[in-house]
N, C-alpha and C positions, 0 to 999 in steps of 0.2 A: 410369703412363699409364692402367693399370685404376681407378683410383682419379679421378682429372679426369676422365675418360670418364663415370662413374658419378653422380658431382657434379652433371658438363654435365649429363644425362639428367634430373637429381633437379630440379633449378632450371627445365629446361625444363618441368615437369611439374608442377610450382606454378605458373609463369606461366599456363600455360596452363587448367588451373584457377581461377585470379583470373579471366582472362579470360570464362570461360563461366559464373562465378558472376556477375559486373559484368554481363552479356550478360543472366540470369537476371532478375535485379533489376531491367533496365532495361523489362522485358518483363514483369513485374509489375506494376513501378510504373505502365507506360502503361493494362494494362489496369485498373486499381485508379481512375484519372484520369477513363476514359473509361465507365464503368460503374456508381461508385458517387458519382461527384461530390462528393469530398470536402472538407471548408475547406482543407485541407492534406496535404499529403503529399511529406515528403523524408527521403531517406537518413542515417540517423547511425551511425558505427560498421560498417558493412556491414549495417546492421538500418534495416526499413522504417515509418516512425512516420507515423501517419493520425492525423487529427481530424476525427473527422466529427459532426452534427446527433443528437442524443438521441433526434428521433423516426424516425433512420435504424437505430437498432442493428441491430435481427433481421436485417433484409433483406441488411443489409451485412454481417453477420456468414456469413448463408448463402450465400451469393457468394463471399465468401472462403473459405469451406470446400469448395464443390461446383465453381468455375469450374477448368477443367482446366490451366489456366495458374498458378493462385494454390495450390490446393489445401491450405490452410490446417486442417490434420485436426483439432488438437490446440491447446484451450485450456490452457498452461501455466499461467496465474495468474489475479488479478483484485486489483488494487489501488487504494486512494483514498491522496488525498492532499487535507489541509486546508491553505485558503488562506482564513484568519476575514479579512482584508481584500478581498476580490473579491468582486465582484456574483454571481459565479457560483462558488459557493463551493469545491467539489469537484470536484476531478480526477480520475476514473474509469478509469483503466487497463486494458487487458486487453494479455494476453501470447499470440501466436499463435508456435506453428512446422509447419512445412514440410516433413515429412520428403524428399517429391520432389523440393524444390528447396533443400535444405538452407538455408533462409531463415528468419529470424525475423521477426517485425512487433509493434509495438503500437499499439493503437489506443483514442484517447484522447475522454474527453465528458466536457463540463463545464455542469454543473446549479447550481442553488442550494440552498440549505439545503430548501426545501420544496419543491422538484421532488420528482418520483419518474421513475424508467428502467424498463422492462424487461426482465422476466428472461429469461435466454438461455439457460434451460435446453432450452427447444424444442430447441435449437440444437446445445447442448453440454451436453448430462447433468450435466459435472462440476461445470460453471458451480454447481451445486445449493450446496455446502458455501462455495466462493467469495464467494459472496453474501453468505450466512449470515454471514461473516465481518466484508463491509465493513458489513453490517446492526449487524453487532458494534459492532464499532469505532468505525463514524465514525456509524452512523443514519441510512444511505442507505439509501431506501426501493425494493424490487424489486417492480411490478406482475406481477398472475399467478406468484410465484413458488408453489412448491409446500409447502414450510414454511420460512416464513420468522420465523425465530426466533433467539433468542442461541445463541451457537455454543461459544463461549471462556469467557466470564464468566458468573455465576451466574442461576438465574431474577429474585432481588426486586435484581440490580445496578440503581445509577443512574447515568444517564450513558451516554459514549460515551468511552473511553479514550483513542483516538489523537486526540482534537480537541484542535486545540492550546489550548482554552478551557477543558479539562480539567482541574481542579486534581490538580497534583504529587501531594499527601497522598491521592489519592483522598475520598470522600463515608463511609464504613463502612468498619472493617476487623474482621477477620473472625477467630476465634479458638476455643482450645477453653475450655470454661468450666468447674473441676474442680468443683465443686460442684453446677453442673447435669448435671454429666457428658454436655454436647454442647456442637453449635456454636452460638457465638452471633456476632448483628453488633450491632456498637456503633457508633457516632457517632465520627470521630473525636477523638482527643484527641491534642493537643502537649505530651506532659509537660515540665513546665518544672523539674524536679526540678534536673537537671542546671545548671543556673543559678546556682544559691544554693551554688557550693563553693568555696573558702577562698581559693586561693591565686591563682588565674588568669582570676576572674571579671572581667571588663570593667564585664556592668553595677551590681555590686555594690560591688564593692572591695574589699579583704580584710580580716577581721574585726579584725585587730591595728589597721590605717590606723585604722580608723572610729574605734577607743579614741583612738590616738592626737591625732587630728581634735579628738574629742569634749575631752581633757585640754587642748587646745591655747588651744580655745576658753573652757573654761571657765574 
């Protein structure tokens, strides 16, 4: 009976929890509607997902940080997302939590290839390396940021890696070179060495065929 008893209690005590989390969220999201006027904003996952206007970030951002209901302390991330067929190219993610109200959010903005956003490092210090990254990556551009520069990939890199325009083999690959004893970059190259061998080539055909070809013919 100690045992159901304990259960009961255990079950009662998650519900009741869903409950004042759902309660939480709802009381979020109203003030989030009512304050930041967003394109969107609905529930996925028990996680709260905004879209709002490019030229809203900061403000919006500090609202969700400072408003005593949202308290939004803590930018976990910052991620792009390419989409090379839409007018607005780039999907701009950032990732919020919540420690007071154990809540997550993202919130989403969508630019074109030659927009530029601002940086939110006003906002969120961390934002700084963040940036840097999707600066990286995809060659979204951050107004006011403080250094904005490559982050991941090298100084004379070309390109933008995660664009899915990006070619596969990369532009340069990068190597030691014994005789100059450093690094060099090269152009790349698709060695086709591999091609030209005996027994299992497709576009060649095997050297013995070709004789016998050749004898058949002649």
């Amino acid at each position: 009976m100690e045992f159901y008893s304990s259960k009961r209690k255990f079950v009662e005590k998650a519900i009741s929890l869903d409950k004042i989390m759902s309660n939480s969220i709802d009381i979020v999201v109203e003030t989030i509607n009512k304050k930041i006027n967003p394109i969107e904003t609905k529930i996925v996952n028990n996680q709260i997902e905004i879209i709002i206007e490019a030229d809203q970030l900061v403000p919006s951002f500090q609202f969700l940080k400072d408003n005593s209901k949202c308290q939004f302390r803590q930018l976990t991330d910052i991620a792009g997302v390419d989409y090379p067929d839409r007018e607005n190219r780039f999907e701009v993610v950032y990732h919020l939590l919540s420690f007071k109200n154990n809540l997550r959010a993202r919130v989403k903005i969508f630019i074109d290839e030659n927009s530029t956003i601002d940086s939110l490092t006003s906002v969120f210090p961390c934002a700084n390396w963040f940036e840097r990254e999707a600066f990286d990556m995809y060659g979204i551009q951050f107004n006011d940021h403080p250094d904005l520069r490559r982050i991941l990939t090298d100084y004379g890199f070309e390109g933008h890696p995660l664009r899915k325009d990006f070619p596969l083999t990369g532009n340069v690959e990068v190597r030691y070179n014994e005789i100059e004893k450093k690094i060099v970059y090269e152009p790349v190259k698709l060695q086709q060495d591999y091609r030209h061998f005996d027994i299992q080539s497709p576009w060649e055909g095997t050297t013995y065929k070709q004789e016998e070809e050749k004898d058949n013919n002649g």
